[in-house]
Backbone as CSV, one residue per row, in Angstrom:
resi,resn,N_x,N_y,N_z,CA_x,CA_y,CA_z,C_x,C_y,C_z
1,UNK,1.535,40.720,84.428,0.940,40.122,85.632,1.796,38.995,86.211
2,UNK,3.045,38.578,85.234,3.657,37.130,86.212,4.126,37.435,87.080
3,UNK,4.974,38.951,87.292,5.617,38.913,88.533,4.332,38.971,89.827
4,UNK,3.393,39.803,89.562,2.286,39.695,90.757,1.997,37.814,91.017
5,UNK,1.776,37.465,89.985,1.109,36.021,89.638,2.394,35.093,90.853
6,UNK,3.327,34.979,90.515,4.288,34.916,91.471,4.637,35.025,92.804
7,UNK,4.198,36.327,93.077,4.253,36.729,94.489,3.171,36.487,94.924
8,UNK,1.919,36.225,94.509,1.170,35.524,95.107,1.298,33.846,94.998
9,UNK,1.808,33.312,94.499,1.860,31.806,94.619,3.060,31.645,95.678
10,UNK,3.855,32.529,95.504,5.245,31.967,97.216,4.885,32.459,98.314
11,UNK,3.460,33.587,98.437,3.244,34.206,99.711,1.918,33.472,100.194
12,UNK,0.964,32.688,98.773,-0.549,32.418,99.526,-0.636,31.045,99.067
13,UNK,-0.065,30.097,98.178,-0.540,29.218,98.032,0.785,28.325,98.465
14,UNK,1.809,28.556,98.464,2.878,27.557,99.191,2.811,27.476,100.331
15,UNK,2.465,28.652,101.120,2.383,28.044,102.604,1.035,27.454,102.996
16,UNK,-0.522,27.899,102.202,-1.624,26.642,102.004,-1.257,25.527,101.961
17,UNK,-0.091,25.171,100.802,0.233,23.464,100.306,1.088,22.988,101.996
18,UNK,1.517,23.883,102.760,2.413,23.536,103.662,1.339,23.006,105.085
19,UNK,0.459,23.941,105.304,-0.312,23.712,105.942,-1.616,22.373,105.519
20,UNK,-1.714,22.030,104.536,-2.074,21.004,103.703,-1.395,19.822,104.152
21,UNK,0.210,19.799,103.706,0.581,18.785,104.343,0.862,18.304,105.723
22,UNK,0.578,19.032,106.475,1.191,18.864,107.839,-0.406,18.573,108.552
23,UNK,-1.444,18.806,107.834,-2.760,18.278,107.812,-2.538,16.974,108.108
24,UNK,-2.667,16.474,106.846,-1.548,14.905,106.796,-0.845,13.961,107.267
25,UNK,-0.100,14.484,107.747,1.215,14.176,108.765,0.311,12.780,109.115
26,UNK,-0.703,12.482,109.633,-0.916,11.055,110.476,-1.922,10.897,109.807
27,UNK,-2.142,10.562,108.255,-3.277,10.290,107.593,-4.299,11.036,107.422
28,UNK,-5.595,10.436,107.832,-6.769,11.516,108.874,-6.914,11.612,109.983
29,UNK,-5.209,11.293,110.797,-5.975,11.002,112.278,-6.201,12.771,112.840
30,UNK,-5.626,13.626,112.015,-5.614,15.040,112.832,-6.780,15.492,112.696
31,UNK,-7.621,15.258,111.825,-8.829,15.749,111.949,-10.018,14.980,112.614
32,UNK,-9.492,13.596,112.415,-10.578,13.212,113.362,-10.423,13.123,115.045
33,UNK,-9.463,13.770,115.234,-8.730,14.083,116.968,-9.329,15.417,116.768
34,UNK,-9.074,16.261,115.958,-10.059,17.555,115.624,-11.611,17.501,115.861
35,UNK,-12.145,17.108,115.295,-13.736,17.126,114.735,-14.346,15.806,115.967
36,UNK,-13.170,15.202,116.639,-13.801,14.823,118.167,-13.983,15.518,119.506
37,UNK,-13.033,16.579,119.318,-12.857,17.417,120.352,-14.152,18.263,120.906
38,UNK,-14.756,18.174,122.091,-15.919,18.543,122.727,-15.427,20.679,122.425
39,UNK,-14.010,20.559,123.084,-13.985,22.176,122.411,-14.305,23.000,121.201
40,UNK,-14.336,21.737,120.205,-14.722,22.699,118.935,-15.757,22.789,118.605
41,UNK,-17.068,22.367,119.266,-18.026,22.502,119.121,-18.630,24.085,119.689
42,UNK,-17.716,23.858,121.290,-18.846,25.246,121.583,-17.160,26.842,120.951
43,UNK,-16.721,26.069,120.908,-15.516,27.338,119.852,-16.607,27.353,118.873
44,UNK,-16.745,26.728,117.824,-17.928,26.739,116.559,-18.799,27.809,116.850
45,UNK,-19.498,27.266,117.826,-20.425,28.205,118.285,-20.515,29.364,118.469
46,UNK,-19.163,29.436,119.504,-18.734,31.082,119.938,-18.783,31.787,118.342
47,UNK,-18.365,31.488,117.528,-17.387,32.064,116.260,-18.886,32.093,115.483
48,UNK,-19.394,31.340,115.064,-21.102,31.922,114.534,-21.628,32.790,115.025
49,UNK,-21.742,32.994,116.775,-22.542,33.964,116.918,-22.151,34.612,117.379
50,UNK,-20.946,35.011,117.357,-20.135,36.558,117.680,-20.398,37.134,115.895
51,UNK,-20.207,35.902,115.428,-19.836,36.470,113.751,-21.243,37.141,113.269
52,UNK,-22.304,36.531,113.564,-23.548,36.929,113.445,-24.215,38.241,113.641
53,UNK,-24.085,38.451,115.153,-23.796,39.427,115.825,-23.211,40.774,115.050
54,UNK,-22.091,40.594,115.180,-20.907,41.878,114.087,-21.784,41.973,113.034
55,UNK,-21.738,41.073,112.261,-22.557,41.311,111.127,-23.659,42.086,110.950
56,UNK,-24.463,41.536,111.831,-26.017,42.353,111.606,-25.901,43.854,112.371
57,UNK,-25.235,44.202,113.635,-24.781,45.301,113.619,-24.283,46.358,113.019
58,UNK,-23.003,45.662,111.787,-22.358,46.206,111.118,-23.114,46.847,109.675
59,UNK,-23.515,45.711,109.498,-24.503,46.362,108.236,-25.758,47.186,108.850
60,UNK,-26.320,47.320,110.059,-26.958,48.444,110.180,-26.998,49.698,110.209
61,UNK,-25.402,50.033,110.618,-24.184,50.706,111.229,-23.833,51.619,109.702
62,UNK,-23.499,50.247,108.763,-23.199,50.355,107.530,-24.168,51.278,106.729
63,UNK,-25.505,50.932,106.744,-26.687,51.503,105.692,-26.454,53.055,106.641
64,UNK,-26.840,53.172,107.645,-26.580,54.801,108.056,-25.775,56.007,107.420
65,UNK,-24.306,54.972,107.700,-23.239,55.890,107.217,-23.158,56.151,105.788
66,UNK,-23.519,54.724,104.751,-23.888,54.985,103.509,-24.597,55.935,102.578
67,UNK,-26.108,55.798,103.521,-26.786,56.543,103.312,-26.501,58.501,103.118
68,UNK,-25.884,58.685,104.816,-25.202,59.701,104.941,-24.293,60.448,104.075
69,UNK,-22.949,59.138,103.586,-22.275,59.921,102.417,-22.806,59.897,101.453
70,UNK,-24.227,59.278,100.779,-24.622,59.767,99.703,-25.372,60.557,100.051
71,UNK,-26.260,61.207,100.262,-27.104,62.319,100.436,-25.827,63.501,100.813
72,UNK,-25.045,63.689,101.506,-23.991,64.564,102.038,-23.457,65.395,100.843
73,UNK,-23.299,66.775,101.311,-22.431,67.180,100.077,-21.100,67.254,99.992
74,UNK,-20.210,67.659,98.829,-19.201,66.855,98.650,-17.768,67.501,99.949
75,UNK,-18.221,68.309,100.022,-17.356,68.494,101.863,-17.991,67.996,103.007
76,UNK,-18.956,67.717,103.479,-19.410,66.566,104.680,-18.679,65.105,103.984
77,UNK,-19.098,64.937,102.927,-18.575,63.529,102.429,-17.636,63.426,102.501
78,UNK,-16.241,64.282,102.260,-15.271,64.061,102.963,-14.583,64.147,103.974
79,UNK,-15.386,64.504,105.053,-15.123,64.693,106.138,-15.819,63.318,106.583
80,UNK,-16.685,62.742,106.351,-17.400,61.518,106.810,-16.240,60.484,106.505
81,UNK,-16.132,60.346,105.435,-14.911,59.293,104.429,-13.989,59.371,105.254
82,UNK,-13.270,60.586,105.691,-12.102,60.351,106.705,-12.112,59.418,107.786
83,UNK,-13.380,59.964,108.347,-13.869,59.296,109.824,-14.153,57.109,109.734
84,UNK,-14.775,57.278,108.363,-14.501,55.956,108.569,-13.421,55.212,107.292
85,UNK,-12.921,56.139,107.087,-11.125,55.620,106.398,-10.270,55.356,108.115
86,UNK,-10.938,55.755,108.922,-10.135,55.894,109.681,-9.640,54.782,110.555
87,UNK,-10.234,53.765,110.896,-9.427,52.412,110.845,-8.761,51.570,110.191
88,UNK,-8.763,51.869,108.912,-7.776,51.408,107.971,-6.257,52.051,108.632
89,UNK,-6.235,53.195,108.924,-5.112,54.001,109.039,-4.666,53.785,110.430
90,UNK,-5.206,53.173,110.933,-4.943,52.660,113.037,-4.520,51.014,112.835
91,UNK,-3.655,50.277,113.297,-3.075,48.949,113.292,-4.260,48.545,114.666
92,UNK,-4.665,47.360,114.119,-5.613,46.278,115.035,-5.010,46.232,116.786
93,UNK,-3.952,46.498,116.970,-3.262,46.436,118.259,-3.989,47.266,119.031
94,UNK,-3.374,48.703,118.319,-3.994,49.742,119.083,-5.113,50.099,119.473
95,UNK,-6.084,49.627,118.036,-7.443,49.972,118.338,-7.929,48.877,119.158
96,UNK,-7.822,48.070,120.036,-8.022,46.824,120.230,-7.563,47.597,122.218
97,UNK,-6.174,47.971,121.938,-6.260,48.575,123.464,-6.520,49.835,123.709
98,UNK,-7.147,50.703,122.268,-7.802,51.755,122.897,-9.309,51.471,123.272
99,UNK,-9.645,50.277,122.880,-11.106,49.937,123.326,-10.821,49.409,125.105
100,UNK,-9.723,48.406,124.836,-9.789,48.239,126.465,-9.969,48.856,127.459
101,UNK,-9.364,50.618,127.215,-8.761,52.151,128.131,-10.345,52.251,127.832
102,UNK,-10.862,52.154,127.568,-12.202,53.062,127.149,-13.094,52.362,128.035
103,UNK,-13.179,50.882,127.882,-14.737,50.139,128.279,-14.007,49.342,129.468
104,UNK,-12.665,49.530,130.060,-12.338,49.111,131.681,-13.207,49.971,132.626
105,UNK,-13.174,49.725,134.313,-13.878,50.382,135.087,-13.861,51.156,135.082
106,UNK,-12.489,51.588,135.457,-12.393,53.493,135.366,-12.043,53.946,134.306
107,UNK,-12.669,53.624,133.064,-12.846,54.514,131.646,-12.901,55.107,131.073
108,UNK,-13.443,55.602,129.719,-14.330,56.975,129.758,-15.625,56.651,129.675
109,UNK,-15.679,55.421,129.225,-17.063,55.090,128.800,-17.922,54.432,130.399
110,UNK,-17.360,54.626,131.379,-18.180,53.824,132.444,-18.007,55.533,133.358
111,UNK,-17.419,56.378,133.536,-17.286,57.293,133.614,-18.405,58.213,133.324
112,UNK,-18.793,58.261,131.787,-19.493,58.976,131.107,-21.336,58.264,131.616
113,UNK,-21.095,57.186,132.079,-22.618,56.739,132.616,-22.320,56.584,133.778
114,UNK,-21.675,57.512,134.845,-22.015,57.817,135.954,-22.544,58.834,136.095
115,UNK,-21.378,59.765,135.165,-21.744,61.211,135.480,-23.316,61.765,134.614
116,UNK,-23.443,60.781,133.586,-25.145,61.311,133.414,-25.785,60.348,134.412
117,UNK,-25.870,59.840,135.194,-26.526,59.216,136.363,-27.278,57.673,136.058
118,UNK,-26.750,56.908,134.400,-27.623,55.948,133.874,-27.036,54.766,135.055
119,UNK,-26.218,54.753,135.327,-25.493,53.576,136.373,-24.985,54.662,137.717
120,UNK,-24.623,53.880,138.388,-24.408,54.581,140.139,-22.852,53.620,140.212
121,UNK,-22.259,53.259,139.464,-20.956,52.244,139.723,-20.488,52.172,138.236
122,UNK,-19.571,51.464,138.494,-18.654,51.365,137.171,-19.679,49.698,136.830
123,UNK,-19.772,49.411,135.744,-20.123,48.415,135.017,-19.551,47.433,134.274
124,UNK,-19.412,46.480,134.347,-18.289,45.384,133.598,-18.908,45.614,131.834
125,UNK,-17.972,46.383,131.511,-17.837,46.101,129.909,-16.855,45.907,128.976
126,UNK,-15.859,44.938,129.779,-14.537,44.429,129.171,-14.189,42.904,129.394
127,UNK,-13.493,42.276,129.206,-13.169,40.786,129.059,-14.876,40.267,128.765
128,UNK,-15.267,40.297,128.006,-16.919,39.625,127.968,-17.432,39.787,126.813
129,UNK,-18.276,38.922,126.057,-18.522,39.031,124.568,-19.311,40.442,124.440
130,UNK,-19.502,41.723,124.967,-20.122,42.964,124.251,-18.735,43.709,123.920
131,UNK,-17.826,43.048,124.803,-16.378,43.816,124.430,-15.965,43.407,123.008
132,UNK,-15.832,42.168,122.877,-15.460,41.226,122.077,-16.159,41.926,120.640
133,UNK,-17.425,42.023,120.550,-18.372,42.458,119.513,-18.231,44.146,119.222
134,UNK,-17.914,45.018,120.236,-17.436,45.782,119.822,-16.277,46.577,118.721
135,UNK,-15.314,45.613,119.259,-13.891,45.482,118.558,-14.054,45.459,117.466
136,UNK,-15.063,44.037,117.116,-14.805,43.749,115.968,-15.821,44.572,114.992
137,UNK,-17.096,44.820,115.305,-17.670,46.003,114.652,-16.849,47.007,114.032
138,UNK,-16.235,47.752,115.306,-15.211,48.507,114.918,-14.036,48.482,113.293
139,UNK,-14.012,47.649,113.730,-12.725,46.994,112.752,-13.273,46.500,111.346
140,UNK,-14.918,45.923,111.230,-15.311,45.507,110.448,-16.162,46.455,109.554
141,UNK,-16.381,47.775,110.076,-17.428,49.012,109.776,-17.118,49.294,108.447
142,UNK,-15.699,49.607,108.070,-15.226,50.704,106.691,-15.454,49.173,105.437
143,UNK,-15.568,47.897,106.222,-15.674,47.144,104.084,-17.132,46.826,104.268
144,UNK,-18.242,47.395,105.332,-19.346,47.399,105.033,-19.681,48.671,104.195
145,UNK,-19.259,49.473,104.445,-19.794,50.783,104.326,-19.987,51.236,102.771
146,UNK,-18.664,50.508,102.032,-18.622,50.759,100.679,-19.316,49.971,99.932
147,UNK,-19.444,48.840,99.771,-20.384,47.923,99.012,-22.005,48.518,99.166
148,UNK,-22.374,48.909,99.828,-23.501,49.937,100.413,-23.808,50.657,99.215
149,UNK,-22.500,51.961,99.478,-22.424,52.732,99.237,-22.266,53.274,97.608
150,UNK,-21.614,51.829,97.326,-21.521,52.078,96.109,-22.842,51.407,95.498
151,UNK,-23.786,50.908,95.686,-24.741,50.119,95.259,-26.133,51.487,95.331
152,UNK,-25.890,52.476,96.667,-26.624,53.727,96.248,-26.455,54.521,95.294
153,UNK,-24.793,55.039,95.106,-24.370,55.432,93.908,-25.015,55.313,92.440
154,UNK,-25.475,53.953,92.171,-25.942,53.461,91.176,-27.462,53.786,90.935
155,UNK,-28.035,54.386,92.020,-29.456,54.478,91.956,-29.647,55.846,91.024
156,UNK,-31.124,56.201,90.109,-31.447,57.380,89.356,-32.132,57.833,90.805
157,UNK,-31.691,58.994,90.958,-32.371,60.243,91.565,-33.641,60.411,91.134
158,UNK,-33.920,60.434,89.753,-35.283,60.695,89.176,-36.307,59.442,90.268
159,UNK,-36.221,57.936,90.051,-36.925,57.221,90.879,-37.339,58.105,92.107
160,UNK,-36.735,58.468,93.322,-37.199,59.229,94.563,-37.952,60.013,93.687
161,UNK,-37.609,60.705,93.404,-38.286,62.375,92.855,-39.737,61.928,92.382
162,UNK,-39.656,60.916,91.403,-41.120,60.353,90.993,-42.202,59.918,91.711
163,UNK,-41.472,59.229,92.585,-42.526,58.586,93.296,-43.037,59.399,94.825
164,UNK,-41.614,60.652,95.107,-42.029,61.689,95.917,-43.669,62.511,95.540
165,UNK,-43.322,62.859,93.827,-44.194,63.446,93.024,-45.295,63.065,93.086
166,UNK,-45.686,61.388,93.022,-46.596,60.854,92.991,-47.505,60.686,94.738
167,UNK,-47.316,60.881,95.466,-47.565,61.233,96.781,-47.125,60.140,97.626
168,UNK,-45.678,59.495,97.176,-45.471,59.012,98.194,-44.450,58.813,100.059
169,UNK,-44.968,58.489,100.954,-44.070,59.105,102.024,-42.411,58.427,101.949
170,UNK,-42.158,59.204,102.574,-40.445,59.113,102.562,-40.480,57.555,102.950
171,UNK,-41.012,57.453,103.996,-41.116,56.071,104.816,-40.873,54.353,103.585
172,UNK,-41.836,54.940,102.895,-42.402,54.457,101.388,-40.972,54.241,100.471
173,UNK,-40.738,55.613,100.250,-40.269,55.643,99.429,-38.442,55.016,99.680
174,UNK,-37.773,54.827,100.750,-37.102,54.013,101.477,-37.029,52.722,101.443
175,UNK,-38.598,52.162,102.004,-38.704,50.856,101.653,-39.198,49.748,100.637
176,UNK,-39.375,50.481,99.667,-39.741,49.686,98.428,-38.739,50.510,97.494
177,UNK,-38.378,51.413,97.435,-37.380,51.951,96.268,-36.039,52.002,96.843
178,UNK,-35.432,52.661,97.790,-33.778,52.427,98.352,-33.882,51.401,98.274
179,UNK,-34.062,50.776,99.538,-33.682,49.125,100.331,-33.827,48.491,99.018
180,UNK,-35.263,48.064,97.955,-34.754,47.108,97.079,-33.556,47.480,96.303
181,UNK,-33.185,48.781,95.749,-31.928,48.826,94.786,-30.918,48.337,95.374
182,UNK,-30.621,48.528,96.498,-29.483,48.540,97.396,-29.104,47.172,98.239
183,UNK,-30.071,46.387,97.551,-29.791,44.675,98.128,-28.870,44.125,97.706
184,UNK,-28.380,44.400,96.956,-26.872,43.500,96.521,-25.542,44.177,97.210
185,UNK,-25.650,45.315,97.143,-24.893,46.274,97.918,-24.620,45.773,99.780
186,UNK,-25.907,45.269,99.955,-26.490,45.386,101.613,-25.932,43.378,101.580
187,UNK,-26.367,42.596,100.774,-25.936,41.159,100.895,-24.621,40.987,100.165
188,UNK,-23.904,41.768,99.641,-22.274,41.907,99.843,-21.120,42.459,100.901
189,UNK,-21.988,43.702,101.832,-21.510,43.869,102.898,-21.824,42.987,103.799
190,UNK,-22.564,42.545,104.193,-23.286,40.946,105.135,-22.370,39.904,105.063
191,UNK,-21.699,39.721,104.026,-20.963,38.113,103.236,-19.941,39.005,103.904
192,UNK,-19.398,39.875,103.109,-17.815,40.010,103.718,-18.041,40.328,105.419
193,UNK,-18.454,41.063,105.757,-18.334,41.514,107.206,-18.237,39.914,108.265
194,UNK,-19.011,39.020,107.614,-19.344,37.919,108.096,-17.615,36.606,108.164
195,UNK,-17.775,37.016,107.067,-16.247,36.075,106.449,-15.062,36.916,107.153
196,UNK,-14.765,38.482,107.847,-13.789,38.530,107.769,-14.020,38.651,109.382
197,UNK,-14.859,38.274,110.472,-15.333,38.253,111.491,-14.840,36.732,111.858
198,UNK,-15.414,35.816,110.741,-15.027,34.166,111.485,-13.048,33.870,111.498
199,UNK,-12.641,35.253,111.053,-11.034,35.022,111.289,-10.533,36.021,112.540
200,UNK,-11.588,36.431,113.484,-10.734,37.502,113.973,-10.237,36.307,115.053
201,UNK,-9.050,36.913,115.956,-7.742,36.136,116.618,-7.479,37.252,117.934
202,UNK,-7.225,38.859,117.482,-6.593,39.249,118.544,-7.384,40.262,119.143
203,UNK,-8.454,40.295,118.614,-9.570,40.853,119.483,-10.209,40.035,120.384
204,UNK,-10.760,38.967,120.596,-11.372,38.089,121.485,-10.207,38.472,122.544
205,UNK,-8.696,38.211,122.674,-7.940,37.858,123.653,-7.832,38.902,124.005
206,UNK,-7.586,40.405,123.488,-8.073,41.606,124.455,-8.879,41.876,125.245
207,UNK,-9.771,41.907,124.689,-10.921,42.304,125.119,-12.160,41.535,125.108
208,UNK,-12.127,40.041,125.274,-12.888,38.840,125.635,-12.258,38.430,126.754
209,UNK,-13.399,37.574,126.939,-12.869,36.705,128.450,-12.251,34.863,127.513
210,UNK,-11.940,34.226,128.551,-12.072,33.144,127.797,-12.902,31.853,127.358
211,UNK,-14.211,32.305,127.846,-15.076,31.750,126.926,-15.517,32.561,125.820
212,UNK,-15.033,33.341,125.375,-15.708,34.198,124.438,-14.472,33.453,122.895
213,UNK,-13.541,32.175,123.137,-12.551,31.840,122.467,-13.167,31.390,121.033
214,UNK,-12.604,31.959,119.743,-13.268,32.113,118.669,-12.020,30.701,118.150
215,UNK,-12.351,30.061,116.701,-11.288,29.246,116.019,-10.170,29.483,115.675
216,UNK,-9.788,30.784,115.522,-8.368,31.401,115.086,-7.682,31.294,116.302
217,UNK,-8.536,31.605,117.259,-7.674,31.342,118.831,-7.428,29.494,119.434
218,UNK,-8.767,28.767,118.689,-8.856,27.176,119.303,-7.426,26.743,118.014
219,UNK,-7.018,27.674,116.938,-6.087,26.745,116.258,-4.529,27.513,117.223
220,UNK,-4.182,28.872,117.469,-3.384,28.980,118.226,-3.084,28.151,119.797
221,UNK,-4.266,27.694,119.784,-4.489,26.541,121.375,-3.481,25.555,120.559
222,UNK,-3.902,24.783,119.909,-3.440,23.633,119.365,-1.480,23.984,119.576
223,UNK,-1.048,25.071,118.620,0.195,25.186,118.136,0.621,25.573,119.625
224,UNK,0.114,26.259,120.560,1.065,27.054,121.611,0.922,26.092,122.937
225,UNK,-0.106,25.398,122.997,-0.500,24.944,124.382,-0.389,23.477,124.245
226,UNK,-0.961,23.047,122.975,-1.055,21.409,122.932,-0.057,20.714,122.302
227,UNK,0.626,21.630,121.563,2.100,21.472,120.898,2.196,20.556,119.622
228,UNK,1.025,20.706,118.476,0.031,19.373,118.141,-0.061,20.223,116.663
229,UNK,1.397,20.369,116.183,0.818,21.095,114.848,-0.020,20.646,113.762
230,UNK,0.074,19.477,113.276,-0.841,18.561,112.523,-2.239,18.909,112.694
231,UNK,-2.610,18.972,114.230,-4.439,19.214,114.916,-4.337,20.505,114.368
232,UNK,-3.237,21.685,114.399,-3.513,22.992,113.874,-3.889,23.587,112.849
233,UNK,-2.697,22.284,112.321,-2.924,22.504,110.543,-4.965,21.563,109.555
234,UNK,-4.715,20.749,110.546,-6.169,20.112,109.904,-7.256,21.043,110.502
235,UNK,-7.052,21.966,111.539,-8.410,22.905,112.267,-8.665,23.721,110.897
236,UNK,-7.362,24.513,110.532,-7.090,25.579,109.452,-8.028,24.948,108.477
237,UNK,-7.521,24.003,107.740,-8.043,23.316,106.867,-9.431,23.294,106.689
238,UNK,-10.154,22.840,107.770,-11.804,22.730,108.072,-12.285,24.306,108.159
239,UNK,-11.148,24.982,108.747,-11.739,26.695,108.895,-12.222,26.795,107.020
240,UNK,-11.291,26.573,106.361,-10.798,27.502,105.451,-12.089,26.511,104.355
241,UNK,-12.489,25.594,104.581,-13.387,24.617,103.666,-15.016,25.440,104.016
242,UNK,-15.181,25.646,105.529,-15.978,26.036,105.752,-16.380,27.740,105.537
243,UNK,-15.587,28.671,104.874,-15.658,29.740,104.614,-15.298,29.707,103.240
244,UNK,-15.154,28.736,102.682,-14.783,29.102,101.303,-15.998,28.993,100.451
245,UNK,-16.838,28.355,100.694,-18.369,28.781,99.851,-18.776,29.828,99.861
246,UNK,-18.713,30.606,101.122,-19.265,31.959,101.260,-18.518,33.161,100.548
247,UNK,-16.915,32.595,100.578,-16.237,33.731,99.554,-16.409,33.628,98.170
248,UNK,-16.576,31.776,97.951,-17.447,32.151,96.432,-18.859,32.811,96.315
249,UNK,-19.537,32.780,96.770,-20.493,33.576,96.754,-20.000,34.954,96.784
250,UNK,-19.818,35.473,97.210,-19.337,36.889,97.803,-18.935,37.311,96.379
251,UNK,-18.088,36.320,96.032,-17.234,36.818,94.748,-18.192,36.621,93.021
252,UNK,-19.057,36.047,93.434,-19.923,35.980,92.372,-20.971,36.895,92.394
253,UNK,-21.262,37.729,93.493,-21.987,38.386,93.517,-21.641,39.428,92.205
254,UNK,-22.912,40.624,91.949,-22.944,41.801,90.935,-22.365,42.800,91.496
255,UNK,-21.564,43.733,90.745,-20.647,44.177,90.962,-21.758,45.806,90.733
256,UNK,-22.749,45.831,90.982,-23.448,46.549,90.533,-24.638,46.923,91.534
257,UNK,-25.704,47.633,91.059,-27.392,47.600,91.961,-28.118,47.149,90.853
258,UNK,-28.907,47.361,91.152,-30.478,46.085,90.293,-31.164,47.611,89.500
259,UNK,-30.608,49.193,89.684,-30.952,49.765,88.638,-29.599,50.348,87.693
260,UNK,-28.569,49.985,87.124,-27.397,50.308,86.726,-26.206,50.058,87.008
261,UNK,-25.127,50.216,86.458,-23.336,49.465,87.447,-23.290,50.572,88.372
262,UNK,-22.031,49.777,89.091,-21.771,50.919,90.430,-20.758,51.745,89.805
C-alpha cells in the first residue's frame, strides 16, 4: 500500500497543506473579508438549495431504478446497468452541452411540447435553476442508484412472500417491509448525492444563469475576477470544513441493510 499511500499524499494532501497556507497569507484577514462578503450568503444559499433539490430528486429517481434492477431479470438488468453506467462513460463537458442542445428554444425538448400541443411557443428552459438541477441530477443519478441497490440486494425474499401470504397489500408490503430495510441504503445515497452536488462548478455556468452561482463558482470569482487568492484559498477552506461532517457521516454509515450485509 506505500506506493498508493504516496500518491495520495503528493496528489490530495500537499496541495490541501498549499491551499491551507495561502488561507493564511494575511493571518485571518481572508476569511474574515470572506465570511463578510454579502455574496456568500445568498451563493450559500443558492448551493443548499440547488443541493437539496438534486438530492431529493435523485434519490427518488434512485429508488425506481433500484428497485427495477432488482426485481429485473438478469438480461433487463443489464441492459438497465448500461443505461445508467452510462454517465460515468460521457465526460461532464459534453453531457453538460448536450443538455444545453436539448432544453435551448429550438431543441428537442421544447420542440417535443409543441408538437404534442402542451405549450404553443418555445419555453425558457436553459440558463435558469431547472436547467441547472437538471444537469446535475443527471450527473448525480448512477452513485445514488447503487447504495439503493445494494441495500435491496440484502433483503430475504422470503419476508415479501410472508407477509404477501399473510394477506398483505403490495402497497403494505413496500412500506413497512422494503422502505424500512432499505434506509441505510436510501440515507447513504441522500449524503453522497448531497456532498457531491455542493461541489458542482461547470454545470451552473452552462446551463445556469448567473444567479443560479453555486461556491465552487463564488471561489473561481475570487481567483479569476478579484485576483484575491488568499479569499480563494480561505472560501475552499470553509467549503471543505463545512462538508466534512457529512462525509464523516457518510463514511460511518453500514455498509449493509438492517436485514443482512450487502
Amino acid at each position: 500500500m506505500s506506493p498508493l499511500i504516496l500518491l495520495y499524499g503528493v496528489l490530495i494532501v500537499l496541495p490541501l497543506g498549499l491551499i491551507l497556507r495561502f488561507s493564511f497569507t494575511d493571518g485571518g484577514g481572508h476569511y474574515a473579508a470572506v465570511l463578510r462578503s454579502r455574496l456568500l450568503l445568498r451563493v450559500a444559499q443558492n448551493t443548499v438549495v440547488i443541493s437539496l433539490i438534486t438530492t431529493v430528486v435523485t434519490v427518488v429517481l434512485a429508488y425506481i431504478l433500484a428497485t427495477a434492477l432488482w426485481r429485473a431479470r438478469p438480461a433487463l438488468r443489464n441492459v438497465l446497468l448500461a443505461f445508467i453506467l452510462l454517465p460515468f462513460w460521457t465526460g461532464v463537458l459534453i453531457k453538460n452541452f448536450a443538455w444545453a442542445s436539448l432544453l435551448q428554444d429550438n431543441g428537442a425538448v421544447n420542440n417535443m411540447l409543441v408538437a404534442l400541443g402542451i405549450t404553443h411557443g418555445p419555453v425558457t428552459l436553459l440558463h435558469n435553476r431547472l436547467a441547472v438541477i437538471i444537469g446535475m441530477v443527471h450527473y448525480v443519478l448512477p452513485y445514488a442508484v447503487f447504495p439503493i441497490y445494494t441495500s435491496m440486494q440484502a433483503i430475504d425474499r422470503r419476508l415479501e412472500h410472508a407477509a404477501r401470504s399473510l394477506g398483505a397489500p403490495l402497497r403494505h408490503v413496500l412500506w413497512r417491509i422494503i422502505l424500512p430495510l432499505t434506509l441505510p441504503g436510501v440515507t447513504s445515497a441522500a449524503l453522497l448525492a448531497f456532498i457531491i452536488s455542493c461541489g458542482f462548478y461547470i454545470t451552473p455556468v452552462i446551463l445556469g444563469a448567473p444567479s443560479d452561482m453555486m461556491v465552487a463558482n463564488l471561489v473561481d470569482y475570487y481567483v479569476h475576477i478579484v485576483v484575491n487568492f488568499g479569499s480563494a484559498a480561505a472560501l475552499a477552506v470553509l467549503i471543505l470544513l463545512a462538508v466534512l461532517p457529512l462525509i464523516i457521516v457518510q463514511q460511518m454509515l453500514p455498509r449493509e441493510s438492517m436485514h443482512g450485509p450487502a
